[in-house]
C-alpha positions, 0 to 999 in steps of 0.5 A, a space after each residue: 456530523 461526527 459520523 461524517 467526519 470520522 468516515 472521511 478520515 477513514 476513506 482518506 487514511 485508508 487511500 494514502 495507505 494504499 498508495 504508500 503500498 503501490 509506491 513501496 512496491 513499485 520502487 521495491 522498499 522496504 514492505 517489498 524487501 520483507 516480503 518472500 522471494 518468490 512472491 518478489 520475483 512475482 511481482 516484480 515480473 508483473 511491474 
């Protein structure tokens, strides 16, 4: 049962990781601004 409880937390944690990035770099935050230029300007033409 513990195994179970701890691979839900990973699933969940893992989700809320990858849409605090979407987030971050849908509205250019912080994780976007460390990031190179031209890997920004790239990005920021996909989006």
């Amino acid at each position: 049962m513990q195994s179970k409880k701890k691979k839900t937390i990973l699933i969940l944690t893992l989700i809320i990781i990858f849409i605090a990035t979407l987030l971050d770099l849908i509205y250019q935050g912080l994780f976007f601004q460390l990031l190179p230029k031209p890997i920004q300007s790239y990005i920021g033409n996909l989006l």
